[in-house]
N, C-alpha and C positions, 0 to 999 in steps of 0.2 A: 504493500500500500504506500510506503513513503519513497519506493523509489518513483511511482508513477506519482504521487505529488510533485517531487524533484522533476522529473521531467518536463511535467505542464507547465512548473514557473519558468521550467529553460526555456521552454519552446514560446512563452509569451514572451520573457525579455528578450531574448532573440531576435520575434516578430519586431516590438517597440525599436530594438535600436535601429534593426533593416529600414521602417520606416520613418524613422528620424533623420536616418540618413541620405535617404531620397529624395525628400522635399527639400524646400528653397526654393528662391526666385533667382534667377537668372541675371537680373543685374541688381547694382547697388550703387549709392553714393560714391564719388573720389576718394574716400578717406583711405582704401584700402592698401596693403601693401604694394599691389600691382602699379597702381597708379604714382606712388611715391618711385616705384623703382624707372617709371618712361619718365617722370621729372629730372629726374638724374642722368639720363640721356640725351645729349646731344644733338639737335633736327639730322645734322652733318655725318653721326656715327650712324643713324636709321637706315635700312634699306628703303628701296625706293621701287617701284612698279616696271617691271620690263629689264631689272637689273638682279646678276646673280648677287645670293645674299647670301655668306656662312654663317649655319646655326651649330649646333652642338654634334656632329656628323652626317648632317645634310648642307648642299648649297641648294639652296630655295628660290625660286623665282616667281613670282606672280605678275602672270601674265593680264589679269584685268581685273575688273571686280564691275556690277554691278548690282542695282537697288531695285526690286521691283516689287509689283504690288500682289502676284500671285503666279503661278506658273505650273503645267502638267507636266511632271518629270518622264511619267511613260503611264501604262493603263493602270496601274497599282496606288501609285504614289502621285502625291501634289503638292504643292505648296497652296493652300487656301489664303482668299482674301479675306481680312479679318481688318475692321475700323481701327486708326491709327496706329498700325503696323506695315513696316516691309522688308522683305526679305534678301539682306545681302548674300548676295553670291560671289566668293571670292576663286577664279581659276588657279590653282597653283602647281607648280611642279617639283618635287622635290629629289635629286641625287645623293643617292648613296654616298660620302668622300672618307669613309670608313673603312678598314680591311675585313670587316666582320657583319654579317646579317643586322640589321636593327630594322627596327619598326617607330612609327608616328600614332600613338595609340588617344595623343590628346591632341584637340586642334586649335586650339590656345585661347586664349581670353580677347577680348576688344575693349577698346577706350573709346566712347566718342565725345566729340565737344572741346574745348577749351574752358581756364578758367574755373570759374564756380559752378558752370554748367556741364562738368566731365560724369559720364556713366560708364559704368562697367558693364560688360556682355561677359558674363563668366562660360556659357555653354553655346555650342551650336548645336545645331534643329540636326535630328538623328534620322538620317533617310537611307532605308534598306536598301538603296540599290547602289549597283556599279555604278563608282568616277564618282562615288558624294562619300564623304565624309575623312574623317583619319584614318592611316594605315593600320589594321588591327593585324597584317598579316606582314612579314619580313623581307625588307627588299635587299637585295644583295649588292654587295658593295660593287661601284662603279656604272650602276644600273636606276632611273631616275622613273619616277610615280607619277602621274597628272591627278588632279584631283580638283575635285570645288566641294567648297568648304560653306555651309551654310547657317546663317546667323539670321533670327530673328529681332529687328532691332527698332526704335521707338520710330514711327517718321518722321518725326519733327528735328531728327537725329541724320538724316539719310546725306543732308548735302554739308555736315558740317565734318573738322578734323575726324580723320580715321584712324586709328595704330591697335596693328596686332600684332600679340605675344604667337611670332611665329613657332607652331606645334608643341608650343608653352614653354622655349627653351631660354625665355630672358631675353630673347634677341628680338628689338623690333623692327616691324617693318611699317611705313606710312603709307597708307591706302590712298590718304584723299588728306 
């Protein structure tokens, strides 16, 4: 009897922390560490759109990014319109400069705004298919990934400063 007591409480705090751990919102105020660490960068040290960028074992390049209001990925998947939302879409390509297999399993954080007005984009929009999201599977060294990267982000946000924590490695790059 006390071991299935012991049990039940496991499998409820278990349940609670899984749950705890799930939720949050997506973005937050400036105050965070992320944003203190692009204050401490340079415009001049950022990578920049169309140009090869070293992160932590990849050379990274983003070939374009846009902002749109809704889009049909293929018969499966969408991006829905949704009031005062849109959806960036950032192309990227990332090379292996590593001797050894690694993977991009985060797609890094966003900054948008200037000022008092900076938000964080801590996650991107999670889409099941081929060429969307981060590398979960291992690219081998010498050998380069294309990808678009998807972030849902405030619209009132879409035509102001951009910088992302390219695949979360501290290294930024400036979008816009």
């Amino acid at each position: 009897m006390k071991k299935k007591v012991l049990l039940v409480i496991g499998i409820i705090v278990f349940v609670i922390l899984a749950v705890g751990s799930v939720g949050g919102d997506s973005s937050s105020s400036g105050s965070g560490s992320f944003t203190k660490k692009i204050a401490e960068v340079k415009e001049e040290e950022m990578g920049k759109i169309g140009e090869p960028f070293t992160t932590n074992n990849f050379e990274v390049t983003v070939s374009g990014i846009k902002a749109i209001d809704s889009q049909k990925i293929n018969s499966i998947t969408s991006l829905d319109k949704e009031d005062g939302v849109k959806y960036l879409i950032v192309d990227v390509s990332a090379k292996n400069i590593a001797n050894e297999s690694k993977s991009l399993v985060s797609a890094g954080k966003l900054i948008l705004g200037d000022g008092d007005d900076k938000i964080e984009i801590k996650n991107d929009e999670t889409l099941l298919t081929e060429g969307y999201g981060a590398f979960l599977e291992e690219v081998n060294p010498k050998l380069s990934k294309k990808t678009k990267l998807v972030y849902k982000i405030p619209a009132d946000y879409a035509d102001k400063t951009i910088i992302w924590d390219a695949f979360g490695s501290s290294k930024f790059i400036k979008l816009q």
